[in-house]
Backbone as CSV, one residue per row, in Angstrom:
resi,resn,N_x,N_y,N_z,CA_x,CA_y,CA_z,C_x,C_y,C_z
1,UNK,-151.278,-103.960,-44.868,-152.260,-103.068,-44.302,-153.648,-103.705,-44.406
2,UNK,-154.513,-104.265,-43.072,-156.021,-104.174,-43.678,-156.650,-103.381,-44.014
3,UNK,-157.911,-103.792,-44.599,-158.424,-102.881,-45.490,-160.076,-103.723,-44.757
4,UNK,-161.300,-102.650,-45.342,-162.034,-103.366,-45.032,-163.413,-103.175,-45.843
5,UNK,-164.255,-104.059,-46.320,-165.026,-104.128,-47.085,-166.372,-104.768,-47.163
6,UNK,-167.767,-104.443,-47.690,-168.906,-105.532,-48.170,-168.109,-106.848,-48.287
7,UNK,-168.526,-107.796,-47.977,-168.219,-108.463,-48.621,-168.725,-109.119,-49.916
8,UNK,-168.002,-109.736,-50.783,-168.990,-110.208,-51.850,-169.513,-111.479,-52.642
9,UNK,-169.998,-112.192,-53.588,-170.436,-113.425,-53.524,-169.312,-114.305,-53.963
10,UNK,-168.255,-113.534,-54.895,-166.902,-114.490,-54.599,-166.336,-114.901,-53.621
11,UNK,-166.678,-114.231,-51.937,-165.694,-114.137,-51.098,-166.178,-115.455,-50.035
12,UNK,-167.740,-115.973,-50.424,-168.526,-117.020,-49.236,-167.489,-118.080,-48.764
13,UNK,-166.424,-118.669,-49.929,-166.086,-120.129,-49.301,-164.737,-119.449,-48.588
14,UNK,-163.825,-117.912,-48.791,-162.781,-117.606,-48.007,-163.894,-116.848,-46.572
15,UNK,-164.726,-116.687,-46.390,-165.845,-116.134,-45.100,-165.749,-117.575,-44.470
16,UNK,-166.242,-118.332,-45.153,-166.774,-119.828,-44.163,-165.409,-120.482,-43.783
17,UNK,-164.279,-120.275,-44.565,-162.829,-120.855,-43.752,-162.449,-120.076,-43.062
18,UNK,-162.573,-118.675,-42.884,-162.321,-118.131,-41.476,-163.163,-118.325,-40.359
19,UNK,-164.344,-118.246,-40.993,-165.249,-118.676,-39.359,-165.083,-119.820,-39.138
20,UNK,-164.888,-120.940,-40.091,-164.560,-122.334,-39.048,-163.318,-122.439,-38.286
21,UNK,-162.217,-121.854,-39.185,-160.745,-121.670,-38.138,-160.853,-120.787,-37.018
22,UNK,-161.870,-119.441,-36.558,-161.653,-119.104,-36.159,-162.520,-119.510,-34.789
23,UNK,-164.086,-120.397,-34.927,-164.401,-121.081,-33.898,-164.103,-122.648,-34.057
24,UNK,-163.009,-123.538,-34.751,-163.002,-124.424,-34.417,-164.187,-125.642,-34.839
25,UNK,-165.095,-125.616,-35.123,-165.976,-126.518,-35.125,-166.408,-125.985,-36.871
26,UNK,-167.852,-126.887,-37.001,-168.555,-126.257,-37.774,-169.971,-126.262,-37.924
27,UNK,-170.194,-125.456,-36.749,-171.413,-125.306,-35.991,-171.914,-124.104,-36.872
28,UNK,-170.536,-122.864,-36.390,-171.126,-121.677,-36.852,-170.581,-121.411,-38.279
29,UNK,-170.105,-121.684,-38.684,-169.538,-121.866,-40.689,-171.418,-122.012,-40.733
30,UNK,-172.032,-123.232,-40.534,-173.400,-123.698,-40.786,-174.278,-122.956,-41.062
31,UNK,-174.322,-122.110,-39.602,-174.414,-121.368,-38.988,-175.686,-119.662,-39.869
32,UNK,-173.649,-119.721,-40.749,-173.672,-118.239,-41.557,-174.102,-118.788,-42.768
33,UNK,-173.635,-120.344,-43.245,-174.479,-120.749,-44.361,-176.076,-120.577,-44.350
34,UNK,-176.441,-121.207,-43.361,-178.377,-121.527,-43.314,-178.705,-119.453,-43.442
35,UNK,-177.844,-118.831,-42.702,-178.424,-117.008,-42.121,-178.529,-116.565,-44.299
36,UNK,-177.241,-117.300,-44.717,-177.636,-116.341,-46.212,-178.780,-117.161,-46.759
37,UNK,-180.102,-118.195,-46.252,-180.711,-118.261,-46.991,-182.028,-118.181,-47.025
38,UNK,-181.739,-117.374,-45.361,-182.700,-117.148,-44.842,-183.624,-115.618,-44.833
39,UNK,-184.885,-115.498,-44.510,-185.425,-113.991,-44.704,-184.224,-112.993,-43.625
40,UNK,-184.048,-113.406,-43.011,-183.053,-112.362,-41.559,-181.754,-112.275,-42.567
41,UNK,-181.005,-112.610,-43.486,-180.508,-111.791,-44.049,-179.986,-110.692,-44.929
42,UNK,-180.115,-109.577,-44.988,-179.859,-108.369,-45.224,-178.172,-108.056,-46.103
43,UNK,-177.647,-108.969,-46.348,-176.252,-108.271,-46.821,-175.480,-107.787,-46.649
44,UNK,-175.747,-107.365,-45.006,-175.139,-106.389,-44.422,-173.494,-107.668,-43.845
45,UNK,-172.758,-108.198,-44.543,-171.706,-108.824,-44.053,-170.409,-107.645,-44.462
46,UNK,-169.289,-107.960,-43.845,-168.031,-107.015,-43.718,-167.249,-107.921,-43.858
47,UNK,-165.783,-107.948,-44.394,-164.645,-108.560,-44.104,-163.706,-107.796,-43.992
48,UNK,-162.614,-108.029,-44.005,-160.994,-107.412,-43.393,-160.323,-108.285,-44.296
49,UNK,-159.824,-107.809,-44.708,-158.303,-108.405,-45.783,-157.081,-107.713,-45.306
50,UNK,-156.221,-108.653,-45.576,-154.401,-108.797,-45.782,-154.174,-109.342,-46.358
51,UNK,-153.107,-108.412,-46.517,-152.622,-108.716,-47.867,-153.035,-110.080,-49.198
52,UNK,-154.114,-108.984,-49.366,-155.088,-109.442,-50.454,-156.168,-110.859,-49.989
53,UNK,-155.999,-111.040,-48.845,-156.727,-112.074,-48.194,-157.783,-112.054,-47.237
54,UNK,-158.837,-112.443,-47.349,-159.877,-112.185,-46.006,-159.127,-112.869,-44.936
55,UNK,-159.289,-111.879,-43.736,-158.597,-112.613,-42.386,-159.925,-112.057,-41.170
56,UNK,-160.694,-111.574,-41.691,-161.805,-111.417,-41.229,-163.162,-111.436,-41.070
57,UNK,-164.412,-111.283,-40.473,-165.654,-111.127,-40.940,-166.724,-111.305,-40.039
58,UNK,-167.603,-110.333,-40.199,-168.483,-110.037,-39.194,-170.034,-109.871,-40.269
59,UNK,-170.651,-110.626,-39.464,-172.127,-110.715,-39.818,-173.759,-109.249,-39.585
60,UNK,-174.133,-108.933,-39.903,-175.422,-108.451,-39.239,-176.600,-108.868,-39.824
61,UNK,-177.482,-109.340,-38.901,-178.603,-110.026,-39.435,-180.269,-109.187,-38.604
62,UNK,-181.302,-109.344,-39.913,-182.304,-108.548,-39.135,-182.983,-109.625,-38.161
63,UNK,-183.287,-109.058,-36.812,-184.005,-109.437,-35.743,-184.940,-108.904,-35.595
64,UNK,-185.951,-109.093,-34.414,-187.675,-108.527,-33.920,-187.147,-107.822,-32.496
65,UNK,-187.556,-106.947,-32.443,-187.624,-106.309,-30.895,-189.210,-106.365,-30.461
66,UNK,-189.688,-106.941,-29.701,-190.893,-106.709,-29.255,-191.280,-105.830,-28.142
67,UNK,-191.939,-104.647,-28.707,-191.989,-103.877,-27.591,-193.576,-103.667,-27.252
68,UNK,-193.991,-102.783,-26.647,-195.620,-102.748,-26.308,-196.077,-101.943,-27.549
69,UNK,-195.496,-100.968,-28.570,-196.076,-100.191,-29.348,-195.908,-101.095,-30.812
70,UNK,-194.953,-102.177,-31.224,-194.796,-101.991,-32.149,-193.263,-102.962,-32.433
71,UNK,-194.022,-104.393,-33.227,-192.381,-104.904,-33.557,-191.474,-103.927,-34.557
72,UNK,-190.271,-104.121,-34.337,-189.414,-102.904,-34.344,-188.247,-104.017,-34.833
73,UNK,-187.753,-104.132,-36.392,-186.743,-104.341,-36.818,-185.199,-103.976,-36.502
74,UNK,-184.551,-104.910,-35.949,-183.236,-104.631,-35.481,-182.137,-105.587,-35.811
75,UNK,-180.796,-105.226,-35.410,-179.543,-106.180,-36.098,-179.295,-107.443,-35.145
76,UNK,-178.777,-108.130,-35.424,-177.739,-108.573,-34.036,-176.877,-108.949,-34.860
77,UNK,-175.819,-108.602,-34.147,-174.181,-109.289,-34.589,-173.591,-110.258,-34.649
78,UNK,-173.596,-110.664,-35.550,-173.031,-112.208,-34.928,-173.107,-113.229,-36.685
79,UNK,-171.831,-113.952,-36.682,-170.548,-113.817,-35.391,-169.762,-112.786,-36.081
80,UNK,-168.308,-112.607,-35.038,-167.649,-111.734,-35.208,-166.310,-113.263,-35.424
81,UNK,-165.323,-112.815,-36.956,-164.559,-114.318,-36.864,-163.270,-113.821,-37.307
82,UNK,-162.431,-113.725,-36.628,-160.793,-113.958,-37.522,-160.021,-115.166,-37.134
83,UNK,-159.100,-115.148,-38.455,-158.384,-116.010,-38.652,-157.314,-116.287,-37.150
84,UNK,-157.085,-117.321,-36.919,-155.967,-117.724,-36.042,-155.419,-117.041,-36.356
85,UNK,-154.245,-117.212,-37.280,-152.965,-116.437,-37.630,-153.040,-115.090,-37.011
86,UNK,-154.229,-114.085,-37.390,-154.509,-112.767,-37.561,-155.163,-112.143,-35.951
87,UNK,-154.644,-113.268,-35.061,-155.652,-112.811,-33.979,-154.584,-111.919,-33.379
88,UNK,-155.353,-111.689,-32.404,-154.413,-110.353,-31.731,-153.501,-109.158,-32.158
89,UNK,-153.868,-108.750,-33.263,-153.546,-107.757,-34.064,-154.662,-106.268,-33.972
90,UNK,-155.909,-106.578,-33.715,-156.761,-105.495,-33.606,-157.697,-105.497,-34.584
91,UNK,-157.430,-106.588,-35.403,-158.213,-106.940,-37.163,-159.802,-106.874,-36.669
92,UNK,-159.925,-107.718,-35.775,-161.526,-107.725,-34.887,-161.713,-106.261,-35.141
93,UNK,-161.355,-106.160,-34.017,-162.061,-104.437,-33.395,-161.837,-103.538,-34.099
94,UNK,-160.684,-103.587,-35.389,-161.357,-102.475,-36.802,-161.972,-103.052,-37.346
95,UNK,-162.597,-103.879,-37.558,-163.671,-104.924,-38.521,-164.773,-104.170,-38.222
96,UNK,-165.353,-104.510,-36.380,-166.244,-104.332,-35.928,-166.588,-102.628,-36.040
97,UNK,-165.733,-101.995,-35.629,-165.766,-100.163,-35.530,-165.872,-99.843,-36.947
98,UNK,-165.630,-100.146,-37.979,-165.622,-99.870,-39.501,-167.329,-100.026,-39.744
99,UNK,-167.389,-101.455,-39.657,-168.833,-101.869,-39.576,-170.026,-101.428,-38.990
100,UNK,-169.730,-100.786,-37.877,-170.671,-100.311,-36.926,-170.491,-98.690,-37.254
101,UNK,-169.180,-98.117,-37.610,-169.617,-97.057,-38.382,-170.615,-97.238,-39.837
102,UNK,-170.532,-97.929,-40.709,-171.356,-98.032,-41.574,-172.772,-97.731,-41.411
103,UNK,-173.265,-98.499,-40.597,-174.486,-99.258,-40.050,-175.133,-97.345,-39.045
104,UNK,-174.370,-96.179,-38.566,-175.041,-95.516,-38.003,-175.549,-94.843,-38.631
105,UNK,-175.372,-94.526,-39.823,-176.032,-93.365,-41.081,-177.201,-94.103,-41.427
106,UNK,-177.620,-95.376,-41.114,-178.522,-96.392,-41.523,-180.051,-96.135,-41.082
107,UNK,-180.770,-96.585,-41.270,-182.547,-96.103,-40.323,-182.439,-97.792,-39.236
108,UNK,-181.545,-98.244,-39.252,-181.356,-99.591,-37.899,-181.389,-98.234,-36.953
109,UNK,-182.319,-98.855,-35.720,-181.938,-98.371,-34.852,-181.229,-98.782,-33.428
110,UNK,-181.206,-99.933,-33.542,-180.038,-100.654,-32.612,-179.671,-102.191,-33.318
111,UNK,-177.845,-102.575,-32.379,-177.783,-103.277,-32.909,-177.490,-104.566,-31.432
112,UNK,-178.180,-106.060,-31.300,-177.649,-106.494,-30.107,-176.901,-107.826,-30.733
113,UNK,-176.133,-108.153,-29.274,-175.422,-109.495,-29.479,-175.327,-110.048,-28.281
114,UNK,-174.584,-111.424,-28.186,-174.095,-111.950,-27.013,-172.888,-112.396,-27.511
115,UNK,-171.945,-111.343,-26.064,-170.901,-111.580,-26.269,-170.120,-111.442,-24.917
116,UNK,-168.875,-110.966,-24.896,-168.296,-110.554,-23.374,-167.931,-109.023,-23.575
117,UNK,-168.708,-108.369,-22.189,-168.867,-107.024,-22.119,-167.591,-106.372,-22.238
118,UNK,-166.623,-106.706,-21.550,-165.219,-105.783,-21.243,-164.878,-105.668,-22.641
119,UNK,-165.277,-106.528,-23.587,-164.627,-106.511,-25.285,-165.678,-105.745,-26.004
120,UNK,-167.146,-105.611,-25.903,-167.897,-105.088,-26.888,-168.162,-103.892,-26.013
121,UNK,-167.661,-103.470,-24.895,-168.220,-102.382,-24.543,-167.121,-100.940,-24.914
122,UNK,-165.999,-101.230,-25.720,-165.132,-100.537,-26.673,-165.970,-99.419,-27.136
123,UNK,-167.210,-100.320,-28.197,-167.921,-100.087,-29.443,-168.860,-99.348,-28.603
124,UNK,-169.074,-98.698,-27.493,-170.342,-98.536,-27.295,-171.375,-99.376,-26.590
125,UNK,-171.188,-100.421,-26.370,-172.365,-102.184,-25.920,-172.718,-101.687,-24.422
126,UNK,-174.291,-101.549,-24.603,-173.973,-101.851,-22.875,-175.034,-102.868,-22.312
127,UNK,-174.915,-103.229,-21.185,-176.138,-104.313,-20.626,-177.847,-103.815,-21.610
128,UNK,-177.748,-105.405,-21.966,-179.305,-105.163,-22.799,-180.466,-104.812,-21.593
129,UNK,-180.335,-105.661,-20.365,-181.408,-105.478,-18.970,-181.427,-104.128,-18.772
130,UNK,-180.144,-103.269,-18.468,-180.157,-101.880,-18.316,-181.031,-100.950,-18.808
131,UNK,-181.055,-101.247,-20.486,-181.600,-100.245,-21.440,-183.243,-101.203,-21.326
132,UNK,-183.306,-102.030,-20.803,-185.069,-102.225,-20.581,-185.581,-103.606,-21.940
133,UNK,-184.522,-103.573,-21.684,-184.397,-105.123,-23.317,-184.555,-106.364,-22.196
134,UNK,-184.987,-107.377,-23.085,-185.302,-108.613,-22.146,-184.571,-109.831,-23.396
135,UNK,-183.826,-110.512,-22.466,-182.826,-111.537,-23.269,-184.029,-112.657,-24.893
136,UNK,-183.369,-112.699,-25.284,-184.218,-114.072,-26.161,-184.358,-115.387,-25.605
137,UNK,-183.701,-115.543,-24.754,-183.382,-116.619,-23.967,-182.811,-116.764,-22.295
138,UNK,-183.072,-117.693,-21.846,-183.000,-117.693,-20.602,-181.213,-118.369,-20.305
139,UNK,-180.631,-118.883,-21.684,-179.314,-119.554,-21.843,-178.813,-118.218,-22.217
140,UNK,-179.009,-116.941,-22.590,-178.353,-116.038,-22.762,-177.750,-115.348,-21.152
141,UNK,-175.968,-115.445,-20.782,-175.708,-114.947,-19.349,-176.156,-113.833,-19.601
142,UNK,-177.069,-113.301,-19.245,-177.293,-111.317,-18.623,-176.098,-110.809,-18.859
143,UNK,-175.208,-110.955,-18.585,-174.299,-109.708,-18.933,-173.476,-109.773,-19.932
144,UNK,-173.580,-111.245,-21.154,-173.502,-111.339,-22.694,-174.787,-110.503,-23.246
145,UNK,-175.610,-109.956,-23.145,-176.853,-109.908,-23.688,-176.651,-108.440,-23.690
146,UNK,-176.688,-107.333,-24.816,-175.685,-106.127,-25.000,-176.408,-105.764,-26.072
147,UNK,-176.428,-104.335,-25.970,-177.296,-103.390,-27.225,-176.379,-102.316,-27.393
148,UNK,-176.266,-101.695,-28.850,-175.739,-100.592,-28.892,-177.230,-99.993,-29.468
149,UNK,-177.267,-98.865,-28.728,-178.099,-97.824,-29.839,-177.408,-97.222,-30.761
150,UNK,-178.193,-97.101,-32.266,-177.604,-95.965,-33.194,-178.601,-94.615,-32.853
151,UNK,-178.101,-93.944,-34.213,-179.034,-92.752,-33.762,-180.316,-92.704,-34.174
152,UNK,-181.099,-94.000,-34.640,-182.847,-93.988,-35.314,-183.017,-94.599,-33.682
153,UNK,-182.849,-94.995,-33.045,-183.313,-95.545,-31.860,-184.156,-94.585,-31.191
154,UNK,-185.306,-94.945,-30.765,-186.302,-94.010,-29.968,-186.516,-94.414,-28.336
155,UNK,-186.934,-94.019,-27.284,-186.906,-94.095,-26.222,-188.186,-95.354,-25.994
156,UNK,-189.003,-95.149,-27.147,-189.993,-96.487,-26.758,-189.653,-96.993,-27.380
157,UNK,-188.625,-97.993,-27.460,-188.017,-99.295,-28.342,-187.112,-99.821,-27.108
158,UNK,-188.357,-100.383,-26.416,-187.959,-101.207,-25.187,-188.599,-102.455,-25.607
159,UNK,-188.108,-103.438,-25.619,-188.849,-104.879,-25.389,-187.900,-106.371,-25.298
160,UNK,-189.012,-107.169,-25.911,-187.674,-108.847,-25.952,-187.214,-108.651,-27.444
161,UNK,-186.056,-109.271,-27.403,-185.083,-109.481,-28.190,-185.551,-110.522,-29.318
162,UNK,-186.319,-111.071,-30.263,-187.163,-112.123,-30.800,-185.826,-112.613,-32.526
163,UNK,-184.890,-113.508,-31.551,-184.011,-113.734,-32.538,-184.866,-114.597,-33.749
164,UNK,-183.828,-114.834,-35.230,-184.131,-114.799,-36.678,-184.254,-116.803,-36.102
165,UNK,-185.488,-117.518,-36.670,-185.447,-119.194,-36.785,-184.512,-119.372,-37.069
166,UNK,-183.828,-119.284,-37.582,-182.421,-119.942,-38.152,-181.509,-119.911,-37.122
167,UNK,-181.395,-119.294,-35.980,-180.756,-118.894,-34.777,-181.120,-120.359,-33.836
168,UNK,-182.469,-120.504,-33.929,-182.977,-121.765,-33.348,-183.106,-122.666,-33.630
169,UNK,-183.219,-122.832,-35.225,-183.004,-124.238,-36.093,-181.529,-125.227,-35.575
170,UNK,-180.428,-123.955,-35.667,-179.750,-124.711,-35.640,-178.999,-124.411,-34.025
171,UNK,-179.780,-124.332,-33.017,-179.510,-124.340,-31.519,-178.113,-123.381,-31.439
172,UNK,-178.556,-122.251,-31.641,-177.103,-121.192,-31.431,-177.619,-120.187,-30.914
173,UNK,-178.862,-120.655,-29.901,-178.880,-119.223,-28.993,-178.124,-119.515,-27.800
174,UNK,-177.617,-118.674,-26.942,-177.206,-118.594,-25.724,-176.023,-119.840,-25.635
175,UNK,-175.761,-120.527,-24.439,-174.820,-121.832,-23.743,-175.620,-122.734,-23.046
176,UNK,-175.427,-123.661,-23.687,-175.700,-125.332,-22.596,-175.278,-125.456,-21.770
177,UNK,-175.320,-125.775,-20.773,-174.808,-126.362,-19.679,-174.021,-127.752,-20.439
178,UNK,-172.623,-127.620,-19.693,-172.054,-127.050,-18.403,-171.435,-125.426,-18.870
179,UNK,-171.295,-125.258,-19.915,-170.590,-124.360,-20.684,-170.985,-122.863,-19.458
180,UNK,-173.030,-123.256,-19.777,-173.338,-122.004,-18.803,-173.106,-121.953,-17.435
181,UNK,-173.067,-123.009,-16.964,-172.991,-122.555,-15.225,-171.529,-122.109,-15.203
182,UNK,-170.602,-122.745,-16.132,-168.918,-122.005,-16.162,-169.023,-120.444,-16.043
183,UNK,-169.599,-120.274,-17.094,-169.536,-118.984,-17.293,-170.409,-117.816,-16.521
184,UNK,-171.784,-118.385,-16.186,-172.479,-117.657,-15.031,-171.823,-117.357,-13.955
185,UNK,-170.696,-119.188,-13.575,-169.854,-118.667,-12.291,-168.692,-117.951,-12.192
186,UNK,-168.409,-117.869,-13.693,-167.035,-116.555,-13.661,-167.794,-115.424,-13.669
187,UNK,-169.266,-115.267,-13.923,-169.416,-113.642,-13.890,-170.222,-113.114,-12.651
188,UNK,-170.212,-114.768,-11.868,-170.891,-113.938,-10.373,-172.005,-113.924,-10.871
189,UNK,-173.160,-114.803,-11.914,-174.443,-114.200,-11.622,-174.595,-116.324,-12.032
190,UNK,-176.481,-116.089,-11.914,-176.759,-117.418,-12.013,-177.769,-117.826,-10.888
């Protein structure tokens, strides 16, 4: 049965072997290393265990919303990581719904990411352009670029998205080309 939890400071080197198995590289393992040592993180990490094992784990880190009244502290998600083995089981999307229940009793009042809509729009996600949000980046596709409101969210908490340095230190906003024109041209925009 998973189960799901804070995670805690015993758990960093079983967190960083799922996120590298689960993207392959070790870009974003790096990634989540440089985010714990940085001011943008908050503690706010989750994992998923089986049987007695992390097979999961999802990040939230504080971001800037810039709006006309007032920078305005917010999350973004990221990343969201399971294990190979554990994929396609649903471990994600109770990770994420566990987590994002946590996070609404909270004074956050939204949380954004880039990701693919048909999957985060489960949780609630909808186009960040829609709700009057402006990407962090111009490598972010528009229709990865996704906000959930919680319930502290106010109607003037419109602005740009002003991701954490560490996001840019280590070049993990948005897609490079060719990666992006792939993906701009599967979603019809570009």
């Amino acid at each position: 049965m998973t189960t799901h939890r804070a995670e805690r400071a015993d758990d960093h080197d079983a967190v960083r072997r799922v996120v590298a198995d689960a993207f392959g590289d070790q870009k974003v393992p790096a990634l989540v290393d440089a985010m714990r040592l940085s001011p943008a993180w908050l503690d706010l990490s989750f994992v998923a265990e089986d049987d007695g094992g992390i097979v999961g784990h999802v990040a939230f880190t504080r971001a800037l919303l810039d709006t006309r009244r007032a920078l305005v502290d917010v999350l973004v998600l990221s990343p969201v990581s399971v294990a190979p083995a554990a994929q396609g089981r649903g471990i994600g999307s109770g990770l994420i719904r566990w987590a994002l229940e946590e996070l609404r009793a909270s004074a956050w009042p939204m949380v954004f990411l880039e990701g693919a809509p048909g999957y985060y729009a489960r949780f609630g996600f909808e186009p960040g352009e829609e709700r009057g949000h402006r990407r962090p980046s111009l490598r972010v596709p528009a229709p990865a670029f996704q906000v959930l409101p919680l319930p502290a969210a106010q109607e003037w908490m419109t602005g740009t998205l002003v991701y954490p340095q560490v996001f840019w230190d280590l070049d993990c906003v948005g897609l490079r080309d060719p990666d992006l024109e792939q993906v701009e041209r599967a979603l019809g925009v570009g």
